[in-house]
Predicted model as a PDB file, atoms N, CA, C, CB and O in Angstrom, pLDDT in the B-factor column:
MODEL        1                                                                  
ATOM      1  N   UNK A   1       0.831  -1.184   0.000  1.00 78.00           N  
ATOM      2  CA  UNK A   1       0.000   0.000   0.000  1.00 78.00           C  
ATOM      3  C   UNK A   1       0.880   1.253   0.000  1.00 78.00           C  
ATOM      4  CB  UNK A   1      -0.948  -0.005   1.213  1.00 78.00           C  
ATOM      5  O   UNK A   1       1.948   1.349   0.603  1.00 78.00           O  
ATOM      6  N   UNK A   2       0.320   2.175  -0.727  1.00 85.00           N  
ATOM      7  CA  UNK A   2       1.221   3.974  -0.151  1.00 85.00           C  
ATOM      8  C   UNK A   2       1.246   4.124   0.780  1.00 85.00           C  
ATOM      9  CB  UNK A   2       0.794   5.397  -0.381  1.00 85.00           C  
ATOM     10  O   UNK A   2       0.532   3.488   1.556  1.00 85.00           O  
ATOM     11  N   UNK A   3       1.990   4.940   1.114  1.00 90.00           N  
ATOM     12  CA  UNK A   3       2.302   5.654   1.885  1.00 90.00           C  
ATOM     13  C   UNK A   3       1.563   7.179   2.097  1.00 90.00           C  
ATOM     14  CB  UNK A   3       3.476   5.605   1.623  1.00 90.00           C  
ATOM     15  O   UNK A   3       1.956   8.126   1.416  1.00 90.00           O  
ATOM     16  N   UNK A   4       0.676   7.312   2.900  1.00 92.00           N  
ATOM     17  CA  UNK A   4      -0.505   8.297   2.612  1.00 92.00           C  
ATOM     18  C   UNK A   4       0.311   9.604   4.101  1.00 92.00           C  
ATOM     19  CB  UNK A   4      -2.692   7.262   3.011  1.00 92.00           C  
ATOM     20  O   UNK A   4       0.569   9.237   5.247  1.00 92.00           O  
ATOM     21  N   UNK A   5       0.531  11.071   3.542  1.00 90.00           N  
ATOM     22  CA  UNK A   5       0.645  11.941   4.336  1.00 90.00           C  
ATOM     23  C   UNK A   5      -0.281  11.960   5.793  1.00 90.00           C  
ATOM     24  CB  UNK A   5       0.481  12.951   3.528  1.00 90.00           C  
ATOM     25  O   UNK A   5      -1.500  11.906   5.631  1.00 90.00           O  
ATOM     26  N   UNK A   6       0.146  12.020   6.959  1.00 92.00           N  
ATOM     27  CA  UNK A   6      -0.839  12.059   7.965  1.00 92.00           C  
ATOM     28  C   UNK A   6      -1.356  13.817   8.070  1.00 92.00           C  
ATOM     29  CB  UNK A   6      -0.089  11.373   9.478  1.00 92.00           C  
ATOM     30  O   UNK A   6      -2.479  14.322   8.074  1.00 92.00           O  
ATOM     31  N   UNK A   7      -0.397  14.235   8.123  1.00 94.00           N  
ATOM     32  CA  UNK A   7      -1.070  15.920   8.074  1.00 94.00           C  
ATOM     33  C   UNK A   7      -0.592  16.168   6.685  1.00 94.00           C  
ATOM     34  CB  UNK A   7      -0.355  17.302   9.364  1.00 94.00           C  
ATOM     35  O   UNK A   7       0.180  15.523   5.976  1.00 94.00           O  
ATOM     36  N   UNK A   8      -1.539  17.753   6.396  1.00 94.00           N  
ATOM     37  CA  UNK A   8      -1.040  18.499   4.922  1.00 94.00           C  
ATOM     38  C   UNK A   8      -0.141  19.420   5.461  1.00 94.00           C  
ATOM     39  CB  UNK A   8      -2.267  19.354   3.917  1.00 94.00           C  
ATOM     40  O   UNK A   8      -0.462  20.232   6.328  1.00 94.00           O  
ATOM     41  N   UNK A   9       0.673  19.349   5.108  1.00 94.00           N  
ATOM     42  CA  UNK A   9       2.169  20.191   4.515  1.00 94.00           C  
ATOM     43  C   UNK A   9       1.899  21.306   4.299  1.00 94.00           C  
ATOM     44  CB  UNK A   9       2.886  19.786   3.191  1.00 94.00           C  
ATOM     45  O   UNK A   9       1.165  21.662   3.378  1.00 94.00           O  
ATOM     46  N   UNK A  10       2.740  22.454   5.549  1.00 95.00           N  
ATOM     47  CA  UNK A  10       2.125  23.641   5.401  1.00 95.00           C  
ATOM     48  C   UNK A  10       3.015  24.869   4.463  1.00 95.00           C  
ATOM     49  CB  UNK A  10       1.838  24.064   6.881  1.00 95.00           C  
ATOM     50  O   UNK A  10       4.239  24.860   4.333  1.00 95.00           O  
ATOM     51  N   UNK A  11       2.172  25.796   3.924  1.00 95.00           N  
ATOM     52  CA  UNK A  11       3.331  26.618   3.598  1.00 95.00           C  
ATOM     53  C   UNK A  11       4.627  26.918   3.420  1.00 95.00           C  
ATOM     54  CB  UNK A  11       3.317  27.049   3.927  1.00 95.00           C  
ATOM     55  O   UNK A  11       5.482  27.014   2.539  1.00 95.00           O  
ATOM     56  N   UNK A  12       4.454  27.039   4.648  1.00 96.00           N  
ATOM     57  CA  UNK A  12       6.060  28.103   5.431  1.00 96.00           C  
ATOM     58  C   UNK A  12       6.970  26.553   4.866  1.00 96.00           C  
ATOM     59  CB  UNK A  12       6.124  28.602   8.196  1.00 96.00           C  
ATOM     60  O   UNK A  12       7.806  26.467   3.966  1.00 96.00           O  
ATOM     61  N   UNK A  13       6.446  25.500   5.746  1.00 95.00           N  
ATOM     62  CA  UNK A  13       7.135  24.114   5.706  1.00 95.00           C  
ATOM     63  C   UNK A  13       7.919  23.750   4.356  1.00 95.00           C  
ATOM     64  CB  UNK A  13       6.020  22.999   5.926  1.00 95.00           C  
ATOM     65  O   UNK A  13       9.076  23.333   4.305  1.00 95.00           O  
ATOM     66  N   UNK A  14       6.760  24.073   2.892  1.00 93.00           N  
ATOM     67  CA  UNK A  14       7.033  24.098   1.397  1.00 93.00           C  
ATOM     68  C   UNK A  14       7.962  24.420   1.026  1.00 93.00           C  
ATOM     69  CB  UNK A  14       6.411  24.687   0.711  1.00 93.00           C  
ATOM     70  O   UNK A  14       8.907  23.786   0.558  1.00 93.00           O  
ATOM     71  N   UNK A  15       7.686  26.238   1.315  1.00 94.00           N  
ATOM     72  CA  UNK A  15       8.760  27.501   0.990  1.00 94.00           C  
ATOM     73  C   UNK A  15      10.027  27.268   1.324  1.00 94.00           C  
ATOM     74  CB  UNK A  15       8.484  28.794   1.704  1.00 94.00           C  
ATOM     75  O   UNK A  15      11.024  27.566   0.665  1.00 94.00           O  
ATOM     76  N   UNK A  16       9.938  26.320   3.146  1.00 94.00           N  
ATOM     77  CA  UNK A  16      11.654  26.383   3.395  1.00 94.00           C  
ATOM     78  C   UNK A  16      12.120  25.290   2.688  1.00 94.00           C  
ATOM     79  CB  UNK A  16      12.243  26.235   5.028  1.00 94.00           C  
ATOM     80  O   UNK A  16      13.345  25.359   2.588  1.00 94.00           O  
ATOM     81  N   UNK A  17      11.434  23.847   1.905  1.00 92.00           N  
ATOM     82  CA  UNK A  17      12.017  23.365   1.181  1.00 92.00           C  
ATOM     83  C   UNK A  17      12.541  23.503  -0.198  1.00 92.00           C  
ATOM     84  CB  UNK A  17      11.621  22.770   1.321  1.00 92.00           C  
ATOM     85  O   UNK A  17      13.356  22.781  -0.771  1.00 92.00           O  
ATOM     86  N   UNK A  18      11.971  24.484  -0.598  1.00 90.00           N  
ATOM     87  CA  UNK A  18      12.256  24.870  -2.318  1.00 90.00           C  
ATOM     88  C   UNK A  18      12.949  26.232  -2.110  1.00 90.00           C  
ATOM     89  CB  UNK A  18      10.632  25.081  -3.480  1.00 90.00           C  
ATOM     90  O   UNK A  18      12.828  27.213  -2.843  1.00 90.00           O  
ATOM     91  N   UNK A  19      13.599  26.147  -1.136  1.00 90.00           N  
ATOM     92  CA  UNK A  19      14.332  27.695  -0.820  1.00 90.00           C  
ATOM     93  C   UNK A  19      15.890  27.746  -1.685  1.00 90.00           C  
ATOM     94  CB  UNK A  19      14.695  27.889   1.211  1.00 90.00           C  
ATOM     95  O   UNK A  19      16.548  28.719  -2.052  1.00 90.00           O  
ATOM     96  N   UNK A  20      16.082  26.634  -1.789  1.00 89.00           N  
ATOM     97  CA  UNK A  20      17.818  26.524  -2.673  1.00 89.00           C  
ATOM     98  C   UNK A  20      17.245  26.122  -3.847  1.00 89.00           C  
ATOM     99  CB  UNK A  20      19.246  25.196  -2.096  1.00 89.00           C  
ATOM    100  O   UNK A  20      18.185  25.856  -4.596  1.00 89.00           O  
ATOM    101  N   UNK A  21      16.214  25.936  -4.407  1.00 88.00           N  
ATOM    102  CA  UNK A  21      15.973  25.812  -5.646  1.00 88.00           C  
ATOM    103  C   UNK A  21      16.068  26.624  -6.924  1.00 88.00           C  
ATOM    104  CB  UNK A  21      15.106  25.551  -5.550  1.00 88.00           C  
ATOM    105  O   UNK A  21      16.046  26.183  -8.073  1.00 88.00           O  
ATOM    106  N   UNK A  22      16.189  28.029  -6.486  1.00 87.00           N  
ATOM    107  CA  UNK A  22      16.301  28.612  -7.130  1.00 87.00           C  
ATOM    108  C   UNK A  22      17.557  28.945  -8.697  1.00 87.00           C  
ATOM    109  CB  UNK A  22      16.093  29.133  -6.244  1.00 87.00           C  
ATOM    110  O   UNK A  22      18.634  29.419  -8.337  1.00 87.00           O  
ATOM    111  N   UNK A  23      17.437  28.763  -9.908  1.00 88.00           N  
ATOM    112  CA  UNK A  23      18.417  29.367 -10.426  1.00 88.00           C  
ATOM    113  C   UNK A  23      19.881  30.097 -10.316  1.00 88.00           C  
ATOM    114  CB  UNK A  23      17.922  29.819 -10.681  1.00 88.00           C  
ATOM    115  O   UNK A  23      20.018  31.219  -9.829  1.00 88.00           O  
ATOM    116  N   UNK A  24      20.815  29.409 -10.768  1.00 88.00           N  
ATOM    117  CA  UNK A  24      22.059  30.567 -10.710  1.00 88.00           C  
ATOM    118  C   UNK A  24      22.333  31.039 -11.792  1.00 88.00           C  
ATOM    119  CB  UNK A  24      23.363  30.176 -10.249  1.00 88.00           C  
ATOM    120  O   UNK A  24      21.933  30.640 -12.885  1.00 88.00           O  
ATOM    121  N   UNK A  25      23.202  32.134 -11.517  1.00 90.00           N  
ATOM    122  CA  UNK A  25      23.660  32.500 -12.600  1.00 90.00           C  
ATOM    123  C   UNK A  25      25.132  31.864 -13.091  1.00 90.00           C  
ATOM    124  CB  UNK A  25      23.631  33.850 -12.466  1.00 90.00           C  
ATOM    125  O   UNK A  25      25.943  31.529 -12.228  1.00 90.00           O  
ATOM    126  N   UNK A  26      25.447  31.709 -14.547  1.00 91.00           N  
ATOM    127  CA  UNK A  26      26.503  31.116 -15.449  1.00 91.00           C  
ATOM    128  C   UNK A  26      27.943  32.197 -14.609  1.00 91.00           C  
ATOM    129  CB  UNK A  26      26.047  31.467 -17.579  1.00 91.00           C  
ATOM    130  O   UNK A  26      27.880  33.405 -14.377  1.00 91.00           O  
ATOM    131  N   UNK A  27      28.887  31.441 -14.372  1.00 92.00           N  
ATOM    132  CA  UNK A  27      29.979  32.181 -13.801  1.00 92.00           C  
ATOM    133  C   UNK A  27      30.836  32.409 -15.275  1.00 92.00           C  
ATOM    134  CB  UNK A  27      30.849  31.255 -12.454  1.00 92.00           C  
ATOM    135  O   UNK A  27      31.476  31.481 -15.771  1.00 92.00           O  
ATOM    136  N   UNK A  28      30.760  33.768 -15.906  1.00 94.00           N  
ATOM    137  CA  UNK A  28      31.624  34.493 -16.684  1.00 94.00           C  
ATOM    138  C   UNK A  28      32.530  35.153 -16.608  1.00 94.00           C  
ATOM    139  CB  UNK A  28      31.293  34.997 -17.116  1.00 94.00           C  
ATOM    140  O   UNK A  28      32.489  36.215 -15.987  1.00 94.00           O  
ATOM    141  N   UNK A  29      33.701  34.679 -17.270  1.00 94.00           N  
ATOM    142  CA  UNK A  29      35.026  35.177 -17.474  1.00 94.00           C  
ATOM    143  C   UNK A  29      35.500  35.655 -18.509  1.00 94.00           C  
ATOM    144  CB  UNK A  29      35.765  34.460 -17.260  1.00 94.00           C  
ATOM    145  O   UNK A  29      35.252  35.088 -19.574  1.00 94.00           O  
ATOM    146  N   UNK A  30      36.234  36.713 -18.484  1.00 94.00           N  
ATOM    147  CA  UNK A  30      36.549  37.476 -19.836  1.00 94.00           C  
ATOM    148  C   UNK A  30      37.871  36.624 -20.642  1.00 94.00           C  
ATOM    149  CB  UNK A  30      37.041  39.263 -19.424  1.00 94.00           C  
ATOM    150  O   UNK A  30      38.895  36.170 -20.132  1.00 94.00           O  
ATOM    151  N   UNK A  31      37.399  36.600 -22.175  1.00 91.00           N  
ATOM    152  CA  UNK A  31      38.184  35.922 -22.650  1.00 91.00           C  
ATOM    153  C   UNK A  31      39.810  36.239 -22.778  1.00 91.00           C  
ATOM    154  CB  UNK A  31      37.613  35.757 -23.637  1.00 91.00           C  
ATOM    155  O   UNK A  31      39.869  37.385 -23.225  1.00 91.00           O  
ATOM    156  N   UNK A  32      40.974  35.797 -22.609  1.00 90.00           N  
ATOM    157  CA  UNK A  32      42.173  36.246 -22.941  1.00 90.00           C  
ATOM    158  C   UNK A  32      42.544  36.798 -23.791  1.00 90.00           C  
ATOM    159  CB  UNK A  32      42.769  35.682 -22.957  1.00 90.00           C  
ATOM    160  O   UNK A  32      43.466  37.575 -23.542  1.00 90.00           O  
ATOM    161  N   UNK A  33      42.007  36.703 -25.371  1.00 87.00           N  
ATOM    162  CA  UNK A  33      42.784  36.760 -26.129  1.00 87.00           C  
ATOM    163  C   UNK A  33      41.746  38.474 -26.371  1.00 87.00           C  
ATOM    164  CB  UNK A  33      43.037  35.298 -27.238  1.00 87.00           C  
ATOM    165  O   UNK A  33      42.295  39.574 -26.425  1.00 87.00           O  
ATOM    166  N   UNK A  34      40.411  38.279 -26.465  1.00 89.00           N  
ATOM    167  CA  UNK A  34      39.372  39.398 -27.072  1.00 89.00           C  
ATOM    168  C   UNK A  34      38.934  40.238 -25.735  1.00 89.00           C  
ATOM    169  CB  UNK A  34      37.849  38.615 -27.917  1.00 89.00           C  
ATOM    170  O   UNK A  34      38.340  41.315 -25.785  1.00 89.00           O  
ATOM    171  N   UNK A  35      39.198  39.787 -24.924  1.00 90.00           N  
ATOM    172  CA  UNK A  35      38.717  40.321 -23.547  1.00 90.00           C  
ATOM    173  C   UNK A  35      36.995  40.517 -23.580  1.00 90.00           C  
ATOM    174  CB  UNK A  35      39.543  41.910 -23.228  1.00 90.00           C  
ATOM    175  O   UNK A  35      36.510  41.094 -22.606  1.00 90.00           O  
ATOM    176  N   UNK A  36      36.200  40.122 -24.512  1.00 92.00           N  
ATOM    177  CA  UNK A  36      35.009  38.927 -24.460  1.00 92.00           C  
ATOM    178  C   UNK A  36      34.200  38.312 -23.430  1.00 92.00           C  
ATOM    179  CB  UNK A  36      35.469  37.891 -24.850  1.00 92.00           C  
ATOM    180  O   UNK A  36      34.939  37.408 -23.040  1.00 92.00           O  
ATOM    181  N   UNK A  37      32.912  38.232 -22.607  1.00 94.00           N  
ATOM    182  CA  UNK A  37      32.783  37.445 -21.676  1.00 94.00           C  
ATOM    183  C   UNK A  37      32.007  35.727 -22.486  1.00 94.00           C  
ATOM    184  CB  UNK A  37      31.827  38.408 -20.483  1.00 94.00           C  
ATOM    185  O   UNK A  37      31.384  35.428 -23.505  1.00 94.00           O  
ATOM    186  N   UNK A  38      32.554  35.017 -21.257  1.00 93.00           N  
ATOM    187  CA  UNK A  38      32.676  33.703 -22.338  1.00 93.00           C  
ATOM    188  C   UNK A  38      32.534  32.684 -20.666  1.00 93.00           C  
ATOM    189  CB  UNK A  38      34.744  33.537 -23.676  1.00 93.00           C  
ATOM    190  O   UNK A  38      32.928  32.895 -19.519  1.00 93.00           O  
ATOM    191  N   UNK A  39      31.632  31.372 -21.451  1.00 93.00           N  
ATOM    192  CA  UNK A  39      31.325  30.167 -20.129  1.00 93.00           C  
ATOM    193  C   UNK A  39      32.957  29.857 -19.709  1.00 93.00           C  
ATOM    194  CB  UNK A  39      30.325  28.317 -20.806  1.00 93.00           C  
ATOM    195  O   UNK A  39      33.876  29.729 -20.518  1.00 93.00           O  
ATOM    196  N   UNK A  40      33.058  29.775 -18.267  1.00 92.00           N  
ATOM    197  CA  UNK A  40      34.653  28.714 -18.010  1.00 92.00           C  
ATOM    198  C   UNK A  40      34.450  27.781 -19.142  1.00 92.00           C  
ATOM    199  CB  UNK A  40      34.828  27.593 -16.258  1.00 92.00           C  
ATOM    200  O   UNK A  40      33.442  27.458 -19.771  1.00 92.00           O  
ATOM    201  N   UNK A  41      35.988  27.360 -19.240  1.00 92.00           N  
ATOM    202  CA  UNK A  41      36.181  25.785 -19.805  1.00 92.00           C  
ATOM    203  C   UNK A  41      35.886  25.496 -21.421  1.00 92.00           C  
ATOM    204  CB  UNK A  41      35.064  24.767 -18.949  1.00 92.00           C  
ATOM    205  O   UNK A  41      36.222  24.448 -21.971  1.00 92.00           O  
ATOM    206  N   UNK A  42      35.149  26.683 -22.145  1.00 91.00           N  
ATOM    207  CA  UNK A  42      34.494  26.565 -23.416  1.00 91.00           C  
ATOM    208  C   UNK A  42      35.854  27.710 -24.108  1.00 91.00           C  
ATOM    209  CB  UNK A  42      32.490  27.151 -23.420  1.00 91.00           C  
ATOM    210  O   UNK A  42      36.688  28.576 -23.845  1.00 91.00           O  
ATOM    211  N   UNK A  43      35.084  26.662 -25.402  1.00 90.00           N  
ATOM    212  CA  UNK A  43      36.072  27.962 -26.428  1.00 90.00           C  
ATOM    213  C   UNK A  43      34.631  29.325 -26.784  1.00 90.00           C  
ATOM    214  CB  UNK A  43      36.867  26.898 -28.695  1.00 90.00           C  
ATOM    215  O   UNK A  43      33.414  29.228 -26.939  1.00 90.00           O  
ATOM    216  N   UNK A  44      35.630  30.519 -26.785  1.00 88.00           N  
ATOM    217  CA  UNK A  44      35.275  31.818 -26.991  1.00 88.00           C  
ATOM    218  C   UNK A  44      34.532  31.603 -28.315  1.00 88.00           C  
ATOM    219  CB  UNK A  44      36.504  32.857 -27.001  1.00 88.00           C  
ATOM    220  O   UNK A  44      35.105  31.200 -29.327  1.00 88.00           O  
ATOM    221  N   UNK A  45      33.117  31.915 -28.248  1.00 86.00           N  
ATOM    222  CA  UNK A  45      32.477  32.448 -29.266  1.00 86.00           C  
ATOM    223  C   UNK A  45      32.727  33.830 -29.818  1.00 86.00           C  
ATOM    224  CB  UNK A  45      31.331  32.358 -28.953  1.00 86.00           C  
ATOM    225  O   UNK A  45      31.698  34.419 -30.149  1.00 86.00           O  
ATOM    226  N   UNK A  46      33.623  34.344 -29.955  1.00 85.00           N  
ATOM    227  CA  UNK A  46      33.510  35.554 -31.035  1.00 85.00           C  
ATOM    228  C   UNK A  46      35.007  35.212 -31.506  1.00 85.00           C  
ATOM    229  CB  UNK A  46      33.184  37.399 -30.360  1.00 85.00           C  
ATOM    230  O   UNK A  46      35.409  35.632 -32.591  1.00 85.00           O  
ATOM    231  N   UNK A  47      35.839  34.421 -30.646  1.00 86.00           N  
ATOM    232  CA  UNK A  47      37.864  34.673 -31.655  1.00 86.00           C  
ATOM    233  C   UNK A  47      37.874  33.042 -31.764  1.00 86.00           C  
ATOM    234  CB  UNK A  47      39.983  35.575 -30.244  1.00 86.00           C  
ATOM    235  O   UNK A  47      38.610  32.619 -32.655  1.00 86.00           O  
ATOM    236  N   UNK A  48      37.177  32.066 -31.002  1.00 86.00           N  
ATOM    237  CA  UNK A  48      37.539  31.011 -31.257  1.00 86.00           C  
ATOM    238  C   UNK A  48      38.824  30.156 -30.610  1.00 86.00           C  
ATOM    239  CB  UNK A  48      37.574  31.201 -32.361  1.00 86.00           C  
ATOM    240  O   UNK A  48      39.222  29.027 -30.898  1.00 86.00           O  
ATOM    241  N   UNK A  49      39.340  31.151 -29.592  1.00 88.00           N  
ATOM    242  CA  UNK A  49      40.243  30.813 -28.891  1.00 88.00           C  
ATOM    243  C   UNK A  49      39.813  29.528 -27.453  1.00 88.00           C  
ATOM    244  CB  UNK A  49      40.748  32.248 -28.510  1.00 88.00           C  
ATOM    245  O   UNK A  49      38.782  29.374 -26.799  1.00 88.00           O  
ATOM    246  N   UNK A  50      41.041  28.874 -27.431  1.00 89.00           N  
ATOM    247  CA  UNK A  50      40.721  28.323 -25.984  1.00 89.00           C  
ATOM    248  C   UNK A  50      42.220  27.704 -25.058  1.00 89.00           C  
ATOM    249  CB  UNK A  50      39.503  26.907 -26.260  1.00 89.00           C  
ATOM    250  O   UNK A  50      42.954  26.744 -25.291  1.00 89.00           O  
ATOM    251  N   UNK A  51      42.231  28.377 -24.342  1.00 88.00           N  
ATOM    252  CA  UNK A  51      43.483  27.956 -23.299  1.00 88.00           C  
ATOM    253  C   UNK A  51      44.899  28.478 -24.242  1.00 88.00           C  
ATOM    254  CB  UNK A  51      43.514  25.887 -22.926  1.00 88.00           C  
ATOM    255  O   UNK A  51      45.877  27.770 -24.483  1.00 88.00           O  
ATOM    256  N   UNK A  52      44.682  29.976 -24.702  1.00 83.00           N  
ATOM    257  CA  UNK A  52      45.331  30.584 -25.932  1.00 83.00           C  
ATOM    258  C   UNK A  52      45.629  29.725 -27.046  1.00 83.00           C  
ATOM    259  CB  UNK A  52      46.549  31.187 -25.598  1.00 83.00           C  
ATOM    260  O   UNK A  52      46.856  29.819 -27.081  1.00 83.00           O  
ATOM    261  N   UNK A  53      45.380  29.131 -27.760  1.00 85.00           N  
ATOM    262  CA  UNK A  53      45.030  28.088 -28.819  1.00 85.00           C  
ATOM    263  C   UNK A  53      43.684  28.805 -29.398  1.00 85.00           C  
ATOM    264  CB  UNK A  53      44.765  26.394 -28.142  1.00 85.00           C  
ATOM    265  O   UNK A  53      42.736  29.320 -28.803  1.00 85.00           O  
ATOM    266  N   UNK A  54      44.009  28.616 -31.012  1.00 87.00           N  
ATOM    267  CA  UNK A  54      43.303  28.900 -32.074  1.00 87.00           C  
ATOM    268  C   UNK A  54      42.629  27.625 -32.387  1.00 87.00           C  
ATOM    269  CB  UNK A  54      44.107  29.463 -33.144  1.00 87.00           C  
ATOM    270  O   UNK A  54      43.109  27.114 -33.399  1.00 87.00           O  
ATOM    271  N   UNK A  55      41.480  26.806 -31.743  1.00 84.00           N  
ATOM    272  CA  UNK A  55      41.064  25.664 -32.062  1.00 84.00           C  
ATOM    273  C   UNK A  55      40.407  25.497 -33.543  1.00 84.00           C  
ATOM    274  CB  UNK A  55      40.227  25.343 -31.045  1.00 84.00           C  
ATOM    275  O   UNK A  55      39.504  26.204 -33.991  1.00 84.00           O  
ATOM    276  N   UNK A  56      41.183  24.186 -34.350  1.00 66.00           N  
ATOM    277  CA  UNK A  56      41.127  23.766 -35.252  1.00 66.00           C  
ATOM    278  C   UNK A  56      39.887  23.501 -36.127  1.00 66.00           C  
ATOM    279  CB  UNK A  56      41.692  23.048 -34.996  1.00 66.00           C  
ATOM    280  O   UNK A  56      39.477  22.430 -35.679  1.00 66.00           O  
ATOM    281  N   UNK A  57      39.165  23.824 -36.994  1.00 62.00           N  
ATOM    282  CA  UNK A  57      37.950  23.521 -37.492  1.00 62.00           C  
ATOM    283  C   UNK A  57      36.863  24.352 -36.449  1.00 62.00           C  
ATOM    284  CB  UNK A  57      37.791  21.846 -37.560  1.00 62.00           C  
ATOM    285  O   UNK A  57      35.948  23.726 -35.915  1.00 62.00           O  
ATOM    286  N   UNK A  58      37.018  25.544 -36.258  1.00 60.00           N  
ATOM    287  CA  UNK A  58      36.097  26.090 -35.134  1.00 60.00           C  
ATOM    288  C   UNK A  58      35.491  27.462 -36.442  1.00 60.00           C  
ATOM    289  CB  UNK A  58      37.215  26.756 -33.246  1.00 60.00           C  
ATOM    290  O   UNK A  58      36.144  27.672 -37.464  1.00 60.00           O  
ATOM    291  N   UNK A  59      34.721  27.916 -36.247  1.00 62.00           N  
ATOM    292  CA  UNK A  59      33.919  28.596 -37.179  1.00 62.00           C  
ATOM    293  C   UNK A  59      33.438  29.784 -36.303  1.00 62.00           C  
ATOM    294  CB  UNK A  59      32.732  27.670 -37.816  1.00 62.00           C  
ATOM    295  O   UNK A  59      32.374  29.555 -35.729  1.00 62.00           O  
ATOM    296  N   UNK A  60      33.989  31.002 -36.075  1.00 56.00           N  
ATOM    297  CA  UNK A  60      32.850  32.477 -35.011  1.00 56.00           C  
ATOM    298  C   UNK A  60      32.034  32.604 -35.807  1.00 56.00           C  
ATOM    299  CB  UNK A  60      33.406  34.281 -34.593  1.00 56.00           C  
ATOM    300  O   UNK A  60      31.995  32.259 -36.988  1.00 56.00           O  
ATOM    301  N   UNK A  61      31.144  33.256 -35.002  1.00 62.00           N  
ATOM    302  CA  UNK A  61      30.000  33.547 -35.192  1.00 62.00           C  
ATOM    303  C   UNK A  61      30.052  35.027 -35.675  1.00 62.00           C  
ATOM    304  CB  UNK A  61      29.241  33.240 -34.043  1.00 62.00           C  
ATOM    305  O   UNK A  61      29.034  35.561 -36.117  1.00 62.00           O  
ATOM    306  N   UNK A  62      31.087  35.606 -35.602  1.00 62.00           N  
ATOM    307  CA  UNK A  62      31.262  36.748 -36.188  1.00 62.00           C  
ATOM    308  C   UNK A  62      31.572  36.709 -37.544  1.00 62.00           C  
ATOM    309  CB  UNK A  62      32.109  37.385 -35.578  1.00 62.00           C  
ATOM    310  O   UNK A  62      31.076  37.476 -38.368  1.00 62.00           O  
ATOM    311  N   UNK A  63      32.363  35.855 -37.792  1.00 61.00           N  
ATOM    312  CA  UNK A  63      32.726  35.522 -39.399  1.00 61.00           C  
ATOM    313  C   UNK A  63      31.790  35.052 -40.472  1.00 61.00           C  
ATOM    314  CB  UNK A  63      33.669  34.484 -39.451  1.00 61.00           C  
ATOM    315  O   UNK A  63      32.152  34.852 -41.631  1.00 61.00           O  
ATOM    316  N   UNK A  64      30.303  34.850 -39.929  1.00 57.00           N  
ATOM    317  CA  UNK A  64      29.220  35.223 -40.879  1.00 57.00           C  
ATOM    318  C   UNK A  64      28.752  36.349 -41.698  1.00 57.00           C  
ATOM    319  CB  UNK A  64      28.413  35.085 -40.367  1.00 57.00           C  
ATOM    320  O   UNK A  64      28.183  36.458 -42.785  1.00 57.00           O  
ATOM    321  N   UNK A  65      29.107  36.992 -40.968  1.00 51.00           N  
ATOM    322  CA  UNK A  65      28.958  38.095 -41.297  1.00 51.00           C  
ATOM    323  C   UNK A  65      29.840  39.264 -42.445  1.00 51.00           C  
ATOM    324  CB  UNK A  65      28.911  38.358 -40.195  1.00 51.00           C  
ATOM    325  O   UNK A  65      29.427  40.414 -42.591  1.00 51.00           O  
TER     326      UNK A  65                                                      
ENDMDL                                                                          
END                                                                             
């Protein structure tokens, strides 16, 4: 059989559980080479750089243009 709640679950009780739930924000760092803000760990969308390296077969998004 379930497991059936004995009391209903109040408010306040809810709120303090979904209290760290909330969203963060992406930690951005300016790129080295363009000074650019860009995700850690990823190559730079606008020079294509990563860990000063020009990565190979990489395409900006600026160069559409």
């Amino acid at each position: 059989m379930a497991i059936v709640p004995k009391r209903k679950t109040s408010k306040q009780r809810k709120h303090k559980r979904q209290a760290h739930s909330a969203l963060k924000s992406p930690n951005l760092v300016n790129c080295k080479n363009c000074s650019n803000k860009q995700l850690q760990h990823h190559i730079c969308q606008f020079c294509g750089f990563y860990k000063n390296r020009k990565i190979i077969g990489f395409k900006a998004i600026n160069d559409n243009k």
